[in-house]
Each structure stands twice: as structure tokens, then as C-alpha cells.
mmCIF file as Biopython writes it, N, C-alpha, C and O atoms, coordinates in Angstrom:
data_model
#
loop_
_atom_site.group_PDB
_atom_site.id
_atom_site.type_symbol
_atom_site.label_atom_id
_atom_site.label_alt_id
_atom_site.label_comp_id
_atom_site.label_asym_id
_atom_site.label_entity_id
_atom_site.label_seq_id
_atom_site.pdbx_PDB_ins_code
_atom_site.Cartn_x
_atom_site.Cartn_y
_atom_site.Cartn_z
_atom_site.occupancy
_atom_site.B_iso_or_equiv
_atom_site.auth_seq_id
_atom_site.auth_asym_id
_atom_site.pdbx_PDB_model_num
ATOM 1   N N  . UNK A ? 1  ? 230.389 191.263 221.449 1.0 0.0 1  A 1 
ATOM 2   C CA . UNK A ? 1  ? 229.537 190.628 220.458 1.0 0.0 1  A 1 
ATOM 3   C C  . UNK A ? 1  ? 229.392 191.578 219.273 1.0 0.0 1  A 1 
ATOM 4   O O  . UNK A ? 1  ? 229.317 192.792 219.464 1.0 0.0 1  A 1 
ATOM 5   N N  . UNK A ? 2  ? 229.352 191.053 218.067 1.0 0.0 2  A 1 
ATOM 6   C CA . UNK A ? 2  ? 229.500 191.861 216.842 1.0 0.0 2  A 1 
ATOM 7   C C  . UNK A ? 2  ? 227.961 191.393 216.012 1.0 0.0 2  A 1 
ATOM 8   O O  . UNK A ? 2  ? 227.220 190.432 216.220 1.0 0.0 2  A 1 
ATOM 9   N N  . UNK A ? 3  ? 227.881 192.404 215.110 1.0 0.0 3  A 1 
ATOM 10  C CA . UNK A ? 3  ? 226.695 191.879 213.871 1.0 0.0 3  A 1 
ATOM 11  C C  . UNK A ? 3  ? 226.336 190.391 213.847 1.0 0.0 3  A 1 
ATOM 12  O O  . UNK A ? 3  ? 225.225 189.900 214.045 1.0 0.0 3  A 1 
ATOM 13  N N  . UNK A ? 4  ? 227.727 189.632 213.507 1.0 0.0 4  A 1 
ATOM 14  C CA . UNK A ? 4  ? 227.369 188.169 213.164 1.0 0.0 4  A 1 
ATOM 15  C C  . UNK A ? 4  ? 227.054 187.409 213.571 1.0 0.0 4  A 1 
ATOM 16  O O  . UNK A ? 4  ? 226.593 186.404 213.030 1.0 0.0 4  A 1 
ATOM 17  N N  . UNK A ? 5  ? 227.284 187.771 215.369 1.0 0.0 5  A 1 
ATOM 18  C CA . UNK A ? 5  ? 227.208 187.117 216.324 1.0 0.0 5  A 1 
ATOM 19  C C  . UNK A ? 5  ? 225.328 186.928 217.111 1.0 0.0 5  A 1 
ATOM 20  O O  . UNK A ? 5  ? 224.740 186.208 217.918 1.0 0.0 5  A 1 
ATOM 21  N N  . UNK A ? 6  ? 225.117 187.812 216.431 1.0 0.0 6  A 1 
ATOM 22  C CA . UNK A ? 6  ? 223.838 188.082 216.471 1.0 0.0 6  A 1 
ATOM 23  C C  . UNK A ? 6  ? 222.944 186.641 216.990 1.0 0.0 6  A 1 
ATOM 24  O O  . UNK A ? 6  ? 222.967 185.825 216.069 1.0 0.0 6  A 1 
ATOM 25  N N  . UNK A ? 7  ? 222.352 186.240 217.923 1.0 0.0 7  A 1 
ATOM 26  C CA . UNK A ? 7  ? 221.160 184.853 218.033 1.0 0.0 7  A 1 
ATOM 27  C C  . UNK A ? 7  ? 219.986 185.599 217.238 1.0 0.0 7  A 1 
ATOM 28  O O  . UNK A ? 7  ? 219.538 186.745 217.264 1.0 0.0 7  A 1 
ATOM 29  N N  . UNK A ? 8  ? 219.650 184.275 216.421 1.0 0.0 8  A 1 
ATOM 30  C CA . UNK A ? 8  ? 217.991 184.695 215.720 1.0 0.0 8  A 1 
ATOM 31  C C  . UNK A ? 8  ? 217.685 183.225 215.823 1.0 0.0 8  A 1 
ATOM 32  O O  . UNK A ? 8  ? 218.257 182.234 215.369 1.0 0.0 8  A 1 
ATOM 33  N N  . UNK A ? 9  ? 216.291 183.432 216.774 1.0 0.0 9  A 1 
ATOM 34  C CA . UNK A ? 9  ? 215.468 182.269 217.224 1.0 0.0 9  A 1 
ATOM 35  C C  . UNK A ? 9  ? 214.566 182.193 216.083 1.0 0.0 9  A 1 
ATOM 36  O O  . UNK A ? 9  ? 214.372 183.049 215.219 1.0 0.0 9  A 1 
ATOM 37  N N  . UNK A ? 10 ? 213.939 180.808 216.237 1.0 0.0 10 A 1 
ATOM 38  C CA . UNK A ? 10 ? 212.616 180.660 215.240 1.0 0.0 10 A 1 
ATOM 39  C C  . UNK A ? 10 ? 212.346 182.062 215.078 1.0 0.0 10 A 1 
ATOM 40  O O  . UNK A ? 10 ? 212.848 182.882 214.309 1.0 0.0 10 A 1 
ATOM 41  N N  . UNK A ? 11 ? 211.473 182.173 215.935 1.0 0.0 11 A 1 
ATOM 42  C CA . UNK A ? 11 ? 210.527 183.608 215.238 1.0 0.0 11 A 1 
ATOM 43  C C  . UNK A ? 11 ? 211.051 184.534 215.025 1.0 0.0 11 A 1 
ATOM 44  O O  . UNK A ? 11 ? 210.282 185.490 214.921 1.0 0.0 11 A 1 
ATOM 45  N N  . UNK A ? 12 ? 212.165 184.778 214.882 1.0 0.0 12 A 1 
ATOM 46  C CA . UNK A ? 12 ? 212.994 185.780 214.105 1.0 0.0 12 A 1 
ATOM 47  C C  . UNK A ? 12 ? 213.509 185.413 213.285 1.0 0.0 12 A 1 
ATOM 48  O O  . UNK A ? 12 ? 214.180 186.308 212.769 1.0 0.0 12 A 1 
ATOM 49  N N  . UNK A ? 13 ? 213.595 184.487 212.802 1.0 0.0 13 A 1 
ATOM 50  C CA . UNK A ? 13 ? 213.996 183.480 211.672 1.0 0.0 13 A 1 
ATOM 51  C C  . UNK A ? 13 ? 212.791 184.202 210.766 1.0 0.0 13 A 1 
ATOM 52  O O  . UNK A ? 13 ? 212.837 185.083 209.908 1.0 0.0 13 A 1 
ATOM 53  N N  . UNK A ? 14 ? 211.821 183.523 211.274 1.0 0.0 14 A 1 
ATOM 54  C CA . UNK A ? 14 ? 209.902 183.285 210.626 1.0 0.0 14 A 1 
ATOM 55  C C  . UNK A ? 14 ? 210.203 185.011 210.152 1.0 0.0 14 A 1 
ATOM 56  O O  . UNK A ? 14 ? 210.248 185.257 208.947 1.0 0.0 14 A 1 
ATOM 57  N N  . UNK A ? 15 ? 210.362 185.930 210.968 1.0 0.0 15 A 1 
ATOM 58  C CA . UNK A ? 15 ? 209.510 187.120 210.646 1.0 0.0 15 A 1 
ATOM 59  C C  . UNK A ? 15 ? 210.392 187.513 209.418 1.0 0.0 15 A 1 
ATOM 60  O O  . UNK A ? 15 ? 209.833 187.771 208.352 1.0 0.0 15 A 1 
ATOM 61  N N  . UNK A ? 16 ? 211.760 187.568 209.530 1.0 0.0 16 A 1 
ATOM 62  C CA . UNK A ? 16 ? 212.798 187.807 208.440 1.0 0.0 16 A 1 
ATOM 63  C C  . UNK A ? 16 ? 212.298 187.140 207.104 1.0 0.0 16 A 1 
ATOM 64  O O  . UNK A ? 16 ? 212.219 188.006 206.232 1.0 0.0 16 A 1 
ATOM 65  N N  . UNK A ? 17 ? 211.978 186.045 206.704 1.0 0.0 17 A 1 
ATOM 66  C CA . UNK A ? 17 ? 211.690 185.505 205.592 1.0 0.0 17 A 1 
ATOM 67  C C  . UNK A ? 17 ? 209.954 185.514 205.279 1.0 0.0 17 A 1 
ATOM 68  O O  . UNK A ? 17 ? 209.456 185.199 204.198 1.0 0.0 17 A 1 
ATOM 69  N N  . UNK A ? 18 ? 209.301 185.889 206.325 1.0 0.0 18 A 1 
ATOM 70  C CA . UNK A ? 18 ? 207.862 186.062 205.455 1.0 0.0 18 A 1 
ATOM 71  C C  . UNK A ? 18 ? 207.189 184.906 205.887 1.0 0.0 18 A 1 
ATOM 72  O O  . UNK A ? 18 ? 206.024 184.846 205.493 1.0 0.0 18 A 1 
ATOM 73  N N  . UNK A ? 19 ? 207.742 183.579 206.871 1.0 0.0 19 A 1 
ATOM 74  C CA . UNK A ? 19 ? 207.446 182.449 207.221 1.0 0.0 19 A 1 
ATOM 75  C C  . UNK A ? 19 ? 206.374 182.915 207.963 1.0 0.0 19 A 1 
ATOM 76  O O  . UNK A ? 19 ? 206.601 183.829 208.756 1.0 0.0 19 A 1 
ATOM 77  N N  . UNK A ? 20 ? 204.641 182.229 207.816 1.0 0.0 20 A 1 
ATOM 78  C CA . UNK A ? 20 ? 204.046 182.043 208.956 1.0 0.0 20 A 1 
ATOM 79  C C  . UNK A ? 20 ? 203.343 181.026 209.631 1.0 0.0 20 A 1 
ATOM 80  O O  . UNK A ? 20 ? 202.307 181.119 210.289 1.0 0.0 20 A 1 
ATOM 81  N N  . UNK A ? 21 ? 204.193 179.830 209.326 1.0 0.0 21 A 1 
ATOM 82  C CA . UNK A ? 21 ? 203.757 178.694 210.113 1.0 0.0 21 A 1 
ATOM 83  C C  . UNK A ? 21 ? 204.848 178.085 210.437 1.0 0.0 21 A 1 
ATOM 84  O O  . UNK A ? 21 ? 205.669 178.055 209.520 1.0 0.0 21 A 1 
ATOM 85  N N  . UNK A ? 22 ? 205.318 177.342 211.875 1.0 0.0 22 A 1 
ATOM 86  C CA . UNK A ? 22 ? 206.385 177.091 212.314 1.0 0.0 22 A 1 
ATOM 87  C C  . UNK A ? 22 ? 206.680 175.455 211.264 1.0 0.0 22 A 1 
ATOM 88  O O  . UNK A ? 22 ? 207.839 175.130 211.008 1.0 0.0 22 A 1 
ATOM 89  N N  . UNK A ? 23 ? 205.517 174.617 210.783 1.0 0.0 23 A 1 
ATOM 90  C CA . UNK A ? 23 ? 205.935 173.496 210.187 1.0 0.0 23 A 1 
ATOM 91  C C  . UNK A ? 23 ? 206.460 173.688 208.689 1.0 0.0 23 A 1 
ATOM 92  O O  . UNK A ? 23 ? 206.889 172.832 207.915 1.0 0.0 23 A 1 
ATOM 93  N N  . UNK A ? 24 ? 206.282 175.219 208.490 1.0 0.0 24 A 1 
ATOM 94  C CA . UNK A ? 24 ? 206.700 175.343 207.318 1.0 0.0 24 A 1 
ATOM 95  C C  . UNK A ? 24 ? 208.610 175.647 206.383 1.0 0.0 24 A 1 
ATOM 96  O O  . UNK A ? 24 ? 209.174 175.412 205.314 1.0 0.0 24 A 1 
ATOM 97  N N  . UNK A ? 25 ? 208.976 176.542 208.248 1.0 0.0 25 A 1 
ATOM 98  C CA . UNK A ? 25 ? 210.132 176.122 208.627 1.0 0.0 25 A 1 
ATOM 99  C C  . UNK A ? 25 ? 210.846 175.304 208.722 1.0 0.0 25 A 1 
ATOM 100 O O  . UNK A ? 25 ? 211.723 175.116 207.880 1.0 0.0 25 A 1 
ATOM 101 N N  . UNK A ? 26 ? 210.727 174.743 209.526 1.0 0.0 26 A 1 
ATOM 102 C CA . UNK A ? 26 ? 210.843 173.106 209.621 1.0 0.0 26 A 1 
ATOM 103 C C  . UNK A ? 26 ? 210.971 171.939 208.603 1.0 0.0 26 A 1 
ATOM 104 O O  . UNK A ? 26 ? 211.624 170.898 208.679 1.0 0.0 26 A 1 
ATOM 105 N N  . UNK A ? 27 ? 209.766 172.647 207.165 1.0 0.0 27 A 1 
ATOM 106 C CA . UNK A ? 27 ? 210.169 171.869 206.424 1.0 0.0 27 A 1 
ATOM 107 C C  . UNK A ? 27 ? 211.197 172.620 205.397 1.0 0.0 27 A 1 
ATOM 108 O O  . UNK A ? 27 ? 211.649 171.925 204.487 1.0 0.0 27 A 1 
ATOM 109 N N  . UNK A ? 28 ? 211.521 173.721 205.462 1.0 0.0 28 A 1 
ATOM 110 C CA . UNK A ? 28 ? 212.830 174.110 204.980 1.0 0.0 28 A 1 
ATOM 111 C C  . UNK A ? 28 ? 213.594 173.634 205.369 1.0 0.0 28 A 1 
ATOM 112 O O  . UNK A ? 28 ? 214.111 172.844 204.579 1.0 0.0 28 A 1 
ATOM 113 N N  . UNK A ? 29 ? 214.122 173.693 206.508 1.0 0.0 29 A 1 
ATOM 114 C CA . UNK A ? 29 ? 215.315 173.160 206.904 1.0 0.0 29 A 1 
ATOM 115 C C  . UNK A ? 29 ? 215.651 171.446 206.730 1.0 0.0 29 A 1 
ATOM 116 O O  . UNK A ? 29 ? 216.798 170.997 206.736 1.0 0.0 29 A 1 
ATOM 117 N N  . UNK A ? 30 ? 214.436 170.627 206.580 1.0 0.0 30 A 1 
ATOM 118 C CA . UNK A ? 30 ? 214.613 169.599 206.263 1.0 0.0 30 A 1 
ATOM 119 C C  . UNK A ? 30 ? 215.274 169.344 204.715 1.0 0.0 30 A 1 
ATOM 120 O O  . UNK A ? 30 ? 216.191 168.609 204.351 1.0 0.0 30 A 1 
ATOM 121 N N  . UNK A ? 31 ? 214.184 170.508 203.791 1.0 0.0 31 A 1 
ATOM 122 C CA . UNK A ? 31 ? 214.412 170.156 202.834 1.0 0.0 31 A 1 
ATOM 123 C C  . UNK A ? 31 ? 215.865 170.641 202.206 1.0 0.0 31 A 1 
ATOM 124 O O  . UNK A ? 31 ? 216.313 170.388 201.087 1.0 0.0 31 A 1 
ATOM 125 N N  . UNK A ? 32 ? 216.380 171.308 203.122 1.0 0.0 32 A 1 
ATOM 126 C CA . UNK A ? 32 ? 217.779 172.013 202.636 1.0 0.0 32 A 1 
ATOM 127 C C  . UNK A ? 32 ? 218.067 173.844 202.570 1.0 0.0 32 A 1 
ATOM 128 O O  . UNK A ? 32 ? 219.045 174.586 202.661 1.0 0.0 32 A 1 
ATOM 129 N N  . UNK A ? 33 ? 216.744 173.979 202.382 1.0 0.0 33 A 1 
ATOM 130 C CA . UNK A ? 33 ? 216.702 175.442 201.859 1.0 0.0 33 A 1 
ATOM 131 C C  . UNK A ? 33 ? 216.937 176.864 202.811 1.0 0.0 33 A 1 
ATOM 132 O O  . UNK A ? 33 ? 216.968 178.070 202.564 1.0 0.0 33 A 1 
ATOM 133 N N  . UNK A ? 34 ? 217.116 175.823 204.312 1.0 0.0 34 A 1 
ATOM 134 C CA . UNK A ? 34 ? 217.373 176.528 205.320 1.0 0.0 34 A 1 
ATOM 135 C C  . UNK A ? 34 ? 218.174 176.254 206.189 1.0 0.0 34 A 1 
ATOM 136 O O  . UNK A ? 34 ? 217.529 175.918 207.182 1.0 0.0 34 A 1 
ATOM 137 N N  . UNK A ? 35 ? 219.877 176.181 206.493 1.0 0.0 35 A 1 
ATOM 138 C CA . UNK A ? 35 ? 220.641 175.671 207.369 1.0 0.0 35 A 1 
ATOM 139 C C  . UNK A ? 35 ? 220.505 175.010 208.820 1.0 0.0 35 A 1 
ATOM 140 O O  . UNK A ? 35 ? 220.019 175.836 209.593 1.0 0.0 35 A 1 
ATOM 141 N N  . UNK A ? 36 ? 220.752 173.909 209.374 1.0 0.0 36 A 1 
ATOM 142 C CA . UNK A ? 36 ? 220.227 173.451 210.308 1.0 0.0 36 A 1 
ATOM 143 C C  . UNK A ? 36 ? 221.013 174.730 211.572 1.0 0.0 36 A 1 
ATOM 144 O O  . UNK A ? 36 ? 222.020 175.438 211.558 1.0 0.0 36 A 1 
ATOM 145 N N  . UNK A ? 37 ? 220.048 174.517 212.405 1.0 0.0 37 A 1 
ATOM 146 C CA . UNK A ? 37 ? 220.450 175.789 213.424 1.0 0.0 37 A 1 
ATOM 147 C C  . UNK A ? 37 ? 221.406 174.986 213.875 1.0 0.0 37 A 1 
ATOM 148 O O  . UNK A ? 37 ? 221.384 173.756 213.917 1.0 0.0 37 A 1 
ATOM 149 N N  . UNK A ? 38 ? 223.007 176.367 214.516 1.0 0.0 38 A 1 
ATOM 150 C CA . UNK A ? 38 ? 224.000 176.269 214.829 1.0 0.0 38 A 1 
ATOM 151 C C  . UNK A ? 38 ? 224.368 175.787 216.334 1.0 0.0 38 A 1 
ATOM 152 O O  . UNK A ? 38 ? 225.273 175.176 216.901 1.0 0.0 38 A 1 
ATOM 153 N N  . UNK A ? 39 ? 222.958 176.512 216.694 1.0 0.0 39 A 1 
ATOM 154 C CA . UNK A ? 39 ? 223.013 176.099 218.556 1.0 0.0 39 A 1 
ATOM 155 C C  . UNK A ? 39 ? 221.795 175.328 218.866 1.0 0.0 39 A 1 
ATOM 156 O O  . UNK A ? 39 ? 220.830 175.927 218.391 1.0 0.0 39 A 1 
ATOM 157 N N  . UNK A ? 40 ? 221.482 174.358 219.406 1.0 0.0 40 A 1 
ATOM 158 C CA . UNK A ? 40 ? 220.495 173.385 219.247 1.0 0.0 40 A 1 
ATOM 159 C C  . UNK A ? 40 ? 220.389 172.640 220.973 1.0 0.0 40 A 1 
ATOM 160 O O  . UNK A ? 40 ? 220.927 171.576 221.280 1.0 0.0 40 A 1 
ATOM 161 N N  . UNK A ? 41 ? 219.680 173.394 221.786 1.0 0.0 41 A 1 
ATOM 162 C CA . UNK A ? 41 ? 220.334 172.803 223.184 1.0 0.0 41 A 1 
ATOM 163 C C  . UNK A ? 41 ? 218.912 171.985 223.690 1.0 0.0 41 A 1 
ATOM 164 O O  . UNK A ? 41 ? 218.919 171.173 224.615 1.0 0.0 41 A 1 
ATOM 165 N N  . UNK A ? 42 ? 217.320 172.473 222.663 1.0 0.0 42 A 1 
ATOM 166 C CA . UNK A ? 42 ? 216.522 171.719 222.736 1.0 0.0 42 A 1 
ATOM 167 C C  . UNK A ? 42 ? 215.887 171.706 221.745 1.0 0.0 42 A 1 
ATOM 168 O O  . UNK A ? 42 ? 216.115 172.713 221.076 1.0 0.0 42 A 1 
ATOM 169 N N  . UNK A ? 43 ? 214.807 170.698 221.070 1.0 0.0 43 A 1 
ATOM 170 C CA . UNK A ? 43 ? 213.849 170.782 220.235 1.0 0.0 43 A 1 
ATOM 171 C C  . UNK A ? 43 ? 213.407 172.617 220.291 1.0 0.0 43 A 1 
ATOM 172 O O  . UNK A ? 43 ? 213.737 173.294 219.317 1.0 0.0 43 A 1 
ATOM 173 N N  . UNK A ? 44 ? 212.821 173.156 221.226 1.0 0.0 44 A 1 
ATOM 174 C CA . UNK A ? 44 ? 212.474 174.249 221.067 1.0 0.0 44 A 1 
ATOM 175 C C  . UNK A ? 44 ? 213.224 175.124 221.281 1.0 0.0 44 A 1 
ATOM 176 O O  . UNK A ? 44 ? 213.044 176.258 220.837 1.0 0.0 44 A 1 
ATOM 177 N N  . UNK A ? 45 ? 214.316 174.757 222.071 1.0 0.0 45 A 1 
ATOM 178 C CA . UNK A ? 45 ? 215.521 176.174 221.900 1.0 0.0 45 A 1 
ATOM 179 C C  . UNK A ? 45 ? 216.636 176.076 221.203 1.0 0.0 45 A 1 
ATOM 180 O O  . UNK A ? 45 ? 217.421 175.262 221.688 1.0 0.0 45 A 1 
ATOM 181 N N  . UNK A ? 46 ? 217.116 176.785 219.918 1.0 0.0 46 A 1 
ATOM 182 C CA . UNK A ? 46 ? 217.706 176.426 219.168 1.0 0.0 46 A 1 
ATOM 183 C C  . UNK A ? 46 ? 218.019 177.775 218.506 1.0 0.0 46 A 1 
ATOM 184 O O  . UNK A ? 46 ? 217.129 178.622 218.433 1.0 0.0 46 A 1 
ATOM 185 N N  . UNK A ? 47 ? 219.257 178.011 218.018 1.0 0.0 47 A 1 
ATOM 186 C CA . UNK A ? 47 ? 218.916 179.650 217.187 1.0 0.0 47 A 1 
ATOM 187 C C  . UNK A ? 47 ? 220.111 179.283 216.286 1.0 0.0 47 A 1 
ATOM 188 O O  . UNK A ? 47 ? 220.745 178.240 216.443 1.0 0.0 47 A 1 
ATOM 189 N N  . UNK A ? 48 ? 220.421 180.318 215.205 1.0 0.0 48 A 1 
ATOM 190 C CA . UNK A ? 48 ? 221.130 180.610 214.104 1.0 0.0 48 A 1 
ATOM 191 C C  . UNK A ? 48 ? 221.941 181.850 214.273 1.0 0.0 48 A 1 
ATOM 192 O O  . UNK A ? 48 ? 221.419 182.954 214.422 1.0 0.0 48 A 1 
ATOM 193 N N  . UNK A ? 49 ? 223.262 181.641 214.247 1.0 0.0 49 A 1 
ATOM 194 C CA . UNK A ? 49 ? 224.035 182.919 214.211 1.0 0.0 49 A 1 
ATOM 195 C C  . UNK A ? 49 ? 223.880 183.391 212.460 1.0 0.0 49 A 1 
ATOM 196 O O  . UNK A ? 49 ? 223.985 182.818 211.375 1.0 0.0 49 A 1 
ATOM 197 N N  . UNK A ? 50 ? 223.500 185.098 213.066 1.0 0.0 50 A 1 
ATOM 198 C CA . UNK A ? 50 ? 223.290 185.493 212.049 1.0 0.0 50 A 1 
ATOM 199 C C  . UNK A ? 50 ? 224.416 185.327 210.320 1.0 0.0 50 A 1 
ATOM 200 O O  . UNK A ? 50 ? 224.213 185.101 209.127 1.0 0.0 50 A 1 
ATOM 201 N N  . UNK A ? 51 ? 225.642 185.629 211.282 1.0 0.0 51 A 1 
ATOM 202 C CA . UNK A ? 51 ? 227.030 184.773 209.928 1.0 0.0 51 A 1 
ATOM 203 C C  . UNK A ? 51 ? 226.186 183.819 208.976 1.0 0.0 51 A 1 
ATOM 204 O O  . UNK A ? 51 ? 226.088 184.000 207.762 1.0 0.0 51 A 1 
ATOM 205 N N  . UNK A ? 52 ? 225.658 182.903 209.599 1.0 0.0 52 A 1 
ATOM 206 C CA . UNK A ? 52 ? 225.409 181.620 209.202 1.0 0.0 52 A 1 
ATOM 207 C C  . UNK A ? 52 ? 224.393 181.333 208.158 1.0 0.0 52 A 1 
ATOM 208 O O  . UNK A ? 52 ? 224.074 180.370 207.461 1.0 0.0 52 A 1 
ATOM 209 N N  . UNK A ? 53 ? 223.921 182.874 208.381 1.0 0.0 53 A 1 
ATOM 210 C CA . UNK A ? 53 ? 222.662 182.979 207.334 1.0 0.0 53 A 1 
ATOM 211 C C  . UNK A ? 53 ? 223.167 183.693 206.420 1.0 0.0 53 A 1 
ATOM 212 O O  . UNK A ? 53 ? 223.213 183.286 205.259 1.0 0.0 53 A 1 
ATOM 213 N N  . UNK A ? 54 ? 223.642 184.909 206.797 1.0 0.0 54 A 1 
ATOM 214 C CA . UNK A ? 54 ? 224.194 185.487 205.100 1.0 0.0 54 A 1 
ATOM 215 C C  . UNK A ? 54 ? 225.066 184.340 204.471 1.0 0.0 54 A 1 
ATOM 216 O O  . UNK A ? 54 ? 225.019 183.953 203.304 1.0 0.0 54 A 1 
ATOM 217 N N  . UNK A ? 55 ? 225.939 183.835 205.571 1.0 0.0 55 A 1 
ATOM 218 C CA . UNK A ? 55 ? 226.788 182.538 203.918 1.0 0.0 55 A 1 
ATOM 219 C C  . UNK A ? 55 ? 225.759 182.378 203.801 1.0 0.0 55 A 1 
ATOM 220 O O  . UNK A ? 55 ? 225.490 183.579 203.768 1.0 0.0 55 A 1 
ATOM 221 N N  . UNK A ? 56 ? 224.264 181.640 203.633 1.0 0.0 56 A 1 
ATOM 222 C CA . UNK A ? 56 ? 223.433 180.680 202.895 1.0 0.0 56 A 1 
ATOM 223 C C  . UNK A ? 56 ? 223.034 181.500 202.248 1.0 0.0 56 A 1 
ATOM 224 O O  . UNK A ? 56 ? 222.266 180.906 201.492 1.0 0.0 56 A 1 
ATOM 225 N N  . UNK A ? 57 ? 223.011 182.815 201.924 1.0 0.0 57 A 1 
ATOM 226 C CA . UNK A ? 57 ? 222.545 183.788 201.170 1.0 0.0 57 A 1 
ATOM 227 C C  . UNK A ? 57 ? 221.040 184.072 201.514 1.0 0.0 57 A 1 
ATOM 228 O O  . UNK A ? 57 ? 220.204 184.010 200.613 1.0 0.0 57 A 1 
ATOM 229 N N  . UNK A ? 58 ? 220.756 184.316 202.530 1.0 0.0 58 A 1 
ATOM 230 C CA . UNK A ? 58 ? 219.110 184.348 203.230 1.0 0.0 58 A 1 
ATOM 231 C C  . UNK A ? 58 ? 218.981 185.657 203.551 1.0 0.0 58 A 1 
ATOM 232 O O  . UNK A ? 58 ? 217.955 186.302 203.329 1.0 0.0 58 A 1 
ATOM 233 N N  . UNK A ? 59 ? 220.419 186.293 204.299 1.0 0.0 59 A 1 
ATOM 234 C CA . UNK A ? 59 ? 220.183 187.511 205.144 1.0 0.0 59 A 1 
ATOM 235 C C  . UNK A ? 59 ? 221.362 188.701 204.180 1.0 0.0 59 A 1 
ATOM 236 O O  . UNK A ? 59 ? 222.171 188.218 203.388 1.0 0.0 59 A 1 
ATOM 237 N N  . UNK A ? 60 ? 221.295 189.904 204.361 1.0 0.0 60 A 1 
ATOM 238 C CA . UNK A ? 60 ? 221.890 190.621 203.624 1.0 0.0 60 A 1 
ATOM 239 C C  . UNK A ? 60 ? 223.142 190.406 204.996 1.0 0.0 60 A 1 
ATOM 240 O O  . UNK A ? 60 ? 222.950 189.935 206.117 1.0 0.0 60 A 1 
ATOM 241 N N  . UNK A ? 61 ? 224.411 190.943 204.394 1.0 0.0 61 A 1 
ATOM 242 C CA . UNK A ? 61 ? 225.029 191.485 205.620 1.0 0.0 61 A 1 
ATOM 243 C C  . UNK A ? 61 ? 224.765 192.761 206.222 1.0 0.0 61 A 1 
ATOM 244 O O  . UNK A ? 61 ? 224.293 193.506 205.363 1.0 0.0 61 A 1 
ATOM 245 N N  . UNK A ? 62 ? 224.861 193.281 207.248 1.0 0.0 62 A 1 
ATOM 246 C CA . UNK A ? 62 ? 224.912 193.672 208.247 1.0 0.0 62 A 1 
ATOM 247 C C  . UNK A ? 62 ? 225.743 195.108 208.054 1.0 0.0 62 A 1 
ATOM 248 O O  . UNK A ? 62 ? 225.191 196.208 208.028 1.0 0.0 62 A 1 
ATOM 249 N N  . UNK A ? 63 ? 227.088 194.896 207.932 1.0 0.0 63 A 1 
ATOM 250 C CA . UNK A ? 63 ? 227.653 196.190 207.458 1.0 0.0 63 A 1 
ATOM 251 C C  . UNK A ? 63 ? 228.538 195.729 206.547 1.0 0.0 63 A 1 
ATOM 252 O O  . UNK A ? 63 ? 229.637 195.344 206.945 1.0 0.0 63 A 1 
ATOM 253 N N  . UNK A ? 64 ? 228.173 195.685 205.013 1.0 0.0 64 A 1 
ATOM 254 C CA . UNK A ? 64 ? 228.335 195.748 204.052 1.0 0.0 64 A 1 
ATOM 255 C C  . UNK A ? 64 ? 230.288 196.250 204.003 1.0 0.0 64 A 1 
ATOM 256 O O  . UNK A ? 64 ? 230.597 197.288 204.588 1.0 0.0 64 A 1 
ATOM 257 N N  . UNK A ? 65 ? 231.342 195.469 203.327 1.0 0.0 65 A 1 
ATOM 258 C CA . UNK A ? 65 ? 232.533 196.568 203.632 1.0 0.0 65 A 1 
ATOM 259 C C  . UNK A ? 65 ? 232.528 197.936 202.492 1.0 0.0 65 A 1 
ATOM 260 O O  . UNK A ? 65 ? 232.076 198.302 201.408 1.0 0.0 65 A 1 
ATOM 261 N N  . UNK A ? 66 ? 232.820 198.077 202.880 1.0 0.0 66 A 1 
ATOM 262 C CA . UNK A ? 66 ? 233.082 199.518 202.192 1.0 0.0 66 A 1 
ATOM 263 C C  . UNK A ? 66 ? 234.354 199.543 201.524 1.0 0.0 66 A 1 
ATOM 264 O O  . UNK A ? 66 ? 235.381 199.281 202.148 1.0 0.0 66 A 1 
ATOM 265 N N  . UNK A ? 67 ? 234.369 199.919 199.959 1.0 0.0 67 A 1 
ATOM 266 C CA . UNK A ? 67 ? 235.435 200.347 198.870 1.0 0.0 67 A 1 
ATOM 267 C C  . UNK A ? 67 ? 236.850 200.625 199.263 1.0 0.0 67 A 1 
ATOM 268 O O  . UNK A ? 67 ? 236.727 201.403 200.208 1.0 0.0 67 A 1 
ATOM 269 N N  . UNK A ? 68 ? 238.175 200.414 199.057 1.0 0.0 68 A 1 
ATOM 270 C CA . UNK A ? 68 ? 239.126 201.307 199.206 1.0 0.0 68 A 1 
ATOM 271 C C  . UNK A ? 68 ? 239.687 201.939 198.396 1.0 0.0 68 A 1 
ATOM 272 O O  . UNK A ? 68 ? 240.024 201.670 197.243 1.0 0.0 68 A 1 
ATOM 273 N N  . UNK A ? 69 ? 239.811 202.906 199.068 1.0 0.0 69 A 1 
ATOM 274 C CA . UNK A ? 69 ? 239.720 204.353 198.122 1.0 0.0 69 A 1 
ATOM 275 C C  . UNK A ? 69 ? 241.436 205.091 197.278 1.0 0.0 69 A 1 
ATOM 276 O O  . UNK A ? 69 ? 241.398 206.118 196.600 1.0 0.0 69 A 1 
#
């Protein structure tokens, strides 16, 4: 498993962006501003590979590549 591969559940979702109400989430993702989660096996269990968030431009990457020299 690598950086991207990373699971981030709700509340690691929430704590990363400053979110502190779960309906407020929720209404991000409705409204667009937050990718629908990638793994979805219930209403409450559900997570986001981290990849999935830097494309949306939410999360920085992870290890940045480095220049060639």
C-alpha cells in the first residue's frame, strides 16, 4: 500500500478540511464540492482514497515529485 492508497473515512475527511458537522459534509458532496466516496459498502461505511482527493484539489500530495536534475 502506497500514499494514495491511503482510506480516509468521514472523520478524517471532517478533520482535514476544518468540517464540524457531519450534515455539512454531506452537503458538500451533494453539492459537488466534495467527490462522492470511492468505496461505499454502507450509508455509514464509506471512505475516499486519498489519490482521489488530491485530483479534486482538496488534499496536497503526499510526496510531492522531485526536480530532475
Amino acid at each position: 500500500m502506497n500514499a494514495t492508497d491511503i482510506p480516509l473515512f468521514p472523520a478524517d475527511l471532517m478533520r482535514l478540511l476544518g468540517i464540524k458537522h457531519p450534515n455539512t459534509l454531506r452537503l458538500k458532496i451533494k453539492s459537488g464540492q466534495i467527490p462522492e466516496p470511492d468505496v461505499k459498502i454502507t450509508q455509514k461505511t464509506r471512505y475516499w482514497h486519498r489519490a482521489s482527493l488530491v485530483k479534486a484539489g482538496l488534499l496536497a500530495e503526499a510526496n510531492p515529485p522531485t526536480p530532475a536534475a
